[in-house]
Backbone as CSV, one residue per row, in Angstrom:
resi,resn,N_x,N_y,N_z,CA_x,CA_y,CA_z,C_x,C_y,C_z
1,UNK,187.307,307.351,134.144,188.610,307.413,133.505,189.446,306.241,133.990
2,UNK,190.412,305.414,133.138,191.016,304.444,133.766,192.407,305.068,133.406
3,UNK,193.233,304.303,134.305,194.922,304.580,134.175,195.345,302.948,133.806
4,UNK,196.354,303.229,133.385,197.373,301.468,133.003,198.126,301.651,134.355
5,UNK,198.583,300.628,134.950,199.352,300.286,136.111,200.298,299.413,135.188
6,UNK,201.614,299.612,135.752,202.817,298.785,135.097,203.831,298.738,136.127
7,UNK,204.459,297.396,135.967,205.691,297.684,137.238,206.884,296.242,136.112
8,UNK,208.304,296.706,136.854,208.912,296.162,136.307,208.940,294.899,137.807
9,UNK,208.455,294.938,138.205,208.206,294.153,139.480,207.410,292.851,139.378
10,UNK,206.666,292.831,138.262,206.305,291.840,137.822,206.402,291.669,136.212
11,UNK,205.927,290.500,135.833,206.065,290.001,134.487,205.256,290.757,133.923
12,UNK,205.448,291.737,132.325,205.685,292.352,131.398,204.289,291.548,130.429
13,UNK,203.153,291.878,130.267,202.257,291.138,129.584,202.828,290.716,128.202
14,UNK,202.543,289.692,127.875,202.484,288.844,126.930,202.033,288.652,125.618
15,UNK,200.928,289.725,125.853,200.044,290.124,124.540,199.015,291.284,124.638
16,UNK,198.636,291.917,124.401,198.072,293.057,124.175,196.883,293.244,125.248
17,UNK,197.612,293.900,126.119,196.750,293.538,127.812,197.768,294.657,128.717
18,UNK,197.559,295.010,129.652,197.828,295.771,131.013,197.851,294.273,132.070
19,UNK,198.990,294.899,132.929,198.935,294.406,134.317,197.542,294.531,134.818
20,UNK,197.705,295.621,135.035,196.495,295.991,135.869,195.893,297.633,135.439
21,UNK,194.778,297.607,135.424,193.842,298.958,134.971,193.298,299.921,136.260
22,UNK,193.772,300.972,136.646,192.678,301.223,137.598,191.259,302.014,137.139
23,UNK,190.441,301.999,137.329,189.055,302.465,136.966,188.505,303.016,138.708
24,UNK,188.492,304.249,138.570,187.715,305.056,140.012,189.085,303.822,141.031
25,UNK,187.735,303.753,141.967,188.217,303.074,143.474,188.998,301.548,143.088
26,UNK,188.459,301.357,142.284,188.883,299.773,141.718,190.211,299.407,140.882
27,UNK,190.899,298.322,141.060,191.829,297.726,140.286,191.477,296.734,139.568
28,UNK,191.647,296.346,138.198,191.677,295.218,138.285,192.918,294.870,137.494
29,UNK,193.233,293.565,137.635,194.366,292.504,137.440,194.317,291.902,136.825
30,UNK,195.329,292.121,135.556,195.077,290.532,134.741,195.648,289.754,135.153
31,UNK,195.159,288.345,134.807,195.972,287.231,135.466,197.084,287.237,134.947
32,UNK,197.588,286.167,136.240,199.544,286.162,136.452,199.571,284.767,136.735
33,UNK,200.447,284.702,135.740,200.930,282.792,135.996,202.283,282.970,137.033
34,UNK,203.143,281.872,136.578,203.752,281.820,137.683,205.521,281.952,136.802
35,UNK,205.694,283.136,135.987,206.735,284.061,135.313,207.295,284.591,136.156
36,UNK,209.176,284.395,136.775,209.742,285.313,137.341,209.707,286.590,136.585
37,UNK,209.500,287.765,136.949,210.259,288.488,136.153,211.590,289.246,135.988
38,UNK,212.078,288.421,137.256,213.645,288.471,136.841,214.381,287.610,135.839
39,UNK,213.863,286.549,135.352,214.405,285.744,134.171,213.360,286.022,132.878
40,UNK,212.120,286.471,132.948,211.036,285.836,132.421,211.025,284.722,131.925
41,UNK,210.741,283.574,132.757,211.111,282.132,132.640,209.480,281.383,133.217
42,UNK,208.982,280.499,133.069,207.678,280.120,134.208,208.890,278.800,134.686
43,UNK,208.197,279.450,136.581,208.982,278.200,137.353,208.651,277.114,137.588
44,UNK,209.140,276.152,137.862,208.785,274.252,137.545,207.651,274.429,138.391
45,UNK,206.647,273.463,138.509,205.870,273.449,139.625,204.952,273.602,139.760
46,UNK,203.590,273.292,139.966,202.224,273.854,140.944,202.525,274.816,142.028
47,UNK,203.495,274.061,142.660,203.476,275.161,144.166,204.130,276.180,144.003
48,UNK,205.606,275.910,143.308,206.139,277.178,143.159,205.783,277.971,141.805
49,UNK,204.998,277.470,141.027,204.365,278.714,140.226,202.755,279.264,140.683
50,UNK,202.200,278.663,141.752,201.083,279.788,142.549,202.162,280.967,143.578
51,UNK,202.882,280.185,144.211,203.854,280.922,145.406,204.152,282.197,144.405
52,UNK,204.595,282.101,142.831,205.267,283.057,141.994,203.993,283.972,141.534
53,UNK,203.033,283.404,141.409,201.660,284.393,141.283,201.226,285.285,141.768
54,UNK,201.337,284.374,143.213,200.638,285.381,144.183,201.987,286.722,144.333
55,UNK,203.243,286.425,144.366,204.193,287.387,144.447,203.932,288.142,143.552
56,UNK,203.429,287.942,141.847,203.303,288.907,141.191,202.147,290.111,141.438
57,UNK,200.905,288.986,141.930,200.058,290.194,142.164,200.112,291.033,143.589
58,UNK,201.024,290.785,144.283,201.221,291.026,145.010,202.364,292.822,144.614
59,UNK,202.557,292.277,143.909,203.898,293.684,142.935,203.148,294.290,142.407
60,UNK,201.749,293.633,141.670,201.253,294.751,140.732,200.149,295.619,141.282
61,UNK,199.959,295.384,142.567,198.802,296.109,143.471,199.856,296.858,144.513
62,UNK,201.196,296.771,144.370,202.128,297.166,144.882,202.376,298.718,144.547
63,UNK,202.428,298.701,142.920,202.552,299.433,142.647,201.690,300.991,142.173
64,UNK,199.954,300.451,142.862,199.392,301.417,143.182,199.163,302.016,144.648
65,UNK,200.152,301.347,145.510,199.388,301.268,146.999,198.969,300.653,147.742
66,UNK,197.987,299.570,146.913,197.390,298.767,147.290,198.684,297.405,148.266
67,UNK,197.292,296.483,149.177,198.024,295.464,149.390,197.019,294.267,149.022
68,UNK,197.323,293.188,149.473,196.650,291.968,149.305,195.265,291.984,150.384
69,UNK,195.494,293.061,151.408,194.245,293.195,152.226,193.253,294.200,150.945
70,UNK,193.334,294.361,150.125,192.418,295.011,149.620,191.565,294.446,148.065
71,UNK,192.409,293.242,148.077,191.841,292.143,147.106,190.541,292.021,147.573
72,UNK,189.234,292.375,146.288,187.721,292.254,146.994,187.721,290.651,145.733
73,UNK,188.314,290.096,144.974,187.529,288.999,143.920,189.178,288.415,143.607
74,UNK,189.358,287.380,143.448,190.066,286.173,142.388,189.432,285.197,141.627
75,UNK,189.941,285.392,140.418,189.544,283.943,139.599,190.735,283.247,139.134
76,UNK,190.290,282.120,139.532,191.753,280.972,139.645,191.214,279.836,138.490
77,UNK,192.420,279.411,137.540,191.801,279.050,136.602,193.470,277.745,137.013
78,UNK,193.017,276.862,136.753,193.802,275.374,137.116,193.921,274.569,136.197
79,UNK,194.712,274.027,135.743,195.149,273.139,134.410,194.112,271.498,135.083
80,UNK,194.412,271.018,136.685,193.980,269.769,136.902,193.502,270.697,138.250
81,UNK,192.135,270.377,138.447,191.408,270.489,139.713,192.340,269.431,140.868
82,UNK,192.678,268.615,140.454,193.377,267.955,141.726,194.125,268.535,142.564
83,UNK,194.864,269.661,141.911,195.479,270.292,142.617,195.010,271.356,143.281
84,UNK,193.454,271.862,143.587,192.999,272.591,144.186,193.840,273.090,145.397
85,UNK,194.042,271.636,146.643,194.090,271.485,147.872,195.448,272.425,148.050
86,UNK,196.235,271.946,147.170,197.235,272.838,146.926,197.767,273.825,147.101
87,UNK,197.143,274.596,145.604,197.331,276.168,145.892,195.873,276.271,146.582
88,UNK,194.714,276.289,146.978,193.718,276.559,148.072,195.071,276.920,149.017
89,UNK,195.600,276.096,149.857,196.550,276.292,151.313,197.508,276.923,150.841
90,UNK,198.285,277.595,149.358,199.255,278.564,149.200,198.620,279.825,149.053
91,UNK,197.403,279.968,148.685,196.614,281.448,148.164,196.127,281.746,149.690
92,UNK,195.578,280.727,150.507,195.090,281.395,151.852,196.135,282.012,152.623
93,UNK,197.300,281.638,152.547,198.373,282.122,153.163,198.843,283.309,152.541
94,UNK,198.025,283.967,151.815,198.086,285.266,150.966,196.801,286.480,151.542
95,UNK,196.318,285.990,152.005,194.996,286.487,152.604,194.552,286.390,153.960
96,UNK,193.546,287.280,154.815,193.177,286.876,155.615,191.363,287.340,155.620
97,UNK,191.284,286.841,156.758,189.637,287.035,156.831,189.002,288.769,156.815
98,UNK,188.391,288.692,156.201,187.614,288.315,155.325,187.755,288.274,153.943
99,UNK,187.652,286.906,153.414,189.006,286.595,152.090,187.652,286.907,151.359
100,UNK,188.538,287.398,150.202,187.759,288.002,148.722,187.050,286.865,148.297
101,UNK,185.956,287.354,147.682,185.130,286.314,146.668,186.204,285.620,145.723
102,UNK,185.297,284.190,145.523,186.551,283.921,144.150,185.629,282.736,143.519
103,UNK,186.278,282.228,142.526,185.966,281.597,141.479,186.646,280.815,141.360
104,UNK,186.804,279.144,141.160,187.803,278.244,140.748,187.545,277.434,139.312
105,UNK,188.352,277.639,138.514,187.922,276.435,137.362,188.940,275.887,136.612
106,UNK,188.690,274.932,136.000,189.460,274.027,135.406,189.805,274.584,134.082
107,UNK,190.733,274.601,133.450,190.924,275.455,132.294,192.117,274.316,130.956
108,UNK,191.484,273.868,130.268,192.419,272.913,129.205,193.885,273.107,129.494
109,UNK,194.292,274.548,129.130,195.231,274.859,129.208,195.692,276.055,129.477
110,UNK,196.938,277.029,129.885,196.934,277.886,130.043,198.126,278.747,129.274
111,UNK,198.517,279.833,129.123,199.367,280.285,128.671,200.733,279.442,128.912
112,UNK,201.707,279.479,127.618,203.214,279.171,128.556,203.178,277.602,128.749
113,UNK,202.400,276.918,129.079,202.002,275.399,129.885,202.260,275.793,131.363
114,UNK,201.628,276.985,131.892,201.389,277.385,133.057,200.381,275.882,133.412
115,UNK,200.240,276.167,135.494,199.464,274.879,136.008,198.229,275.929,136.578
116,UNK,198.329,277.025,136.967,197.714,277.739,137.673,198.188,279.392,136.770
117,UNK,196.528,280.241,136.880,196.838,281.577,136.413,195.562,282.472,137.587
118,UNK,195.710,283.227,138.166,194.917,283.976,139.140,194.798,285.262,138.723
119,UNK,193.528,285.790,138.501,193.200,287.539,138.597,192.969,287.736,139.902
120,UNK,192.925,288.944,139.272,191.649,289.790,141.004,191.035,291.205,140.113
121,UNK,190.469,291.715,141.764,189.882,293.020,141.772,190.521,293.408,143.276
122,UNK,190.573,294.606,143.093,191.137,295.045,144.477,190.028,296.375,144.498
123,UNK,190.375,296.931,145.481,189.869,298.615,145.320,190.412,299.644,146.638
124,UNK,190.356,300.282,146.578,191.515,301.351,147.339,191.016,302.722,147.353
């Protein structure tokens, strides 16, 4: 059985999607660009729209319980790989050892003219 997870704590999907689903032990997350959702605005930036990401998923695993220690997967999808080095040193500062599996790729483009968009999986 799955449940919808919703929080006004983060940005309000965009198109016909859930924040986040839970299924049994597991969460998962749709990706989150870098949308306050106190303006719903995306903020200038690489850094400060991962910094705004990770805050969102950080709200939407919030709002089952969960924390960022229970992130088991991310997939990080990047407008320019150059900026890996980047958010790499803003997302680790979101995590600690033993950091979740993840995935990095280069993506044409992203919602919005987002620079960076991150999922996960958590489980709890």
């Amino acid at each position: 059985m799955k449940k919808e997870i919703r929080t006004d704590n983060a940005p309000l999907p965009i198109g016909p999607y859930s924040q986040a689903v839970q299924s049994g032990n597991f969460i998962f997350l749709a990706g989150q660009i870098g949308i306050d959702p106190r303006t719903g605005d995306l903020v200038e930036g690489t850094e400060a729209q991962t910094r705004q990401v990770m805050e969102n998923l950080k709200a939407v695993l919030a709002e089952t319980g969960a924390t960022m220690d229970d992130v088991v997967r991310c997939d990080i999808h990047l407008v320019d790989l150059g900026e890996f080095s980047l958010v790499n040193g803003i997302y680790a500062g979101y995590f600690q050892a033993p950091y979740p599996a993840r995935v990095t790729v280069a993506s044409a483009s992203l919602p919005k003219g987002a620079r960076v968009e991150i999922a996960a999986i958590a489980t709890i």
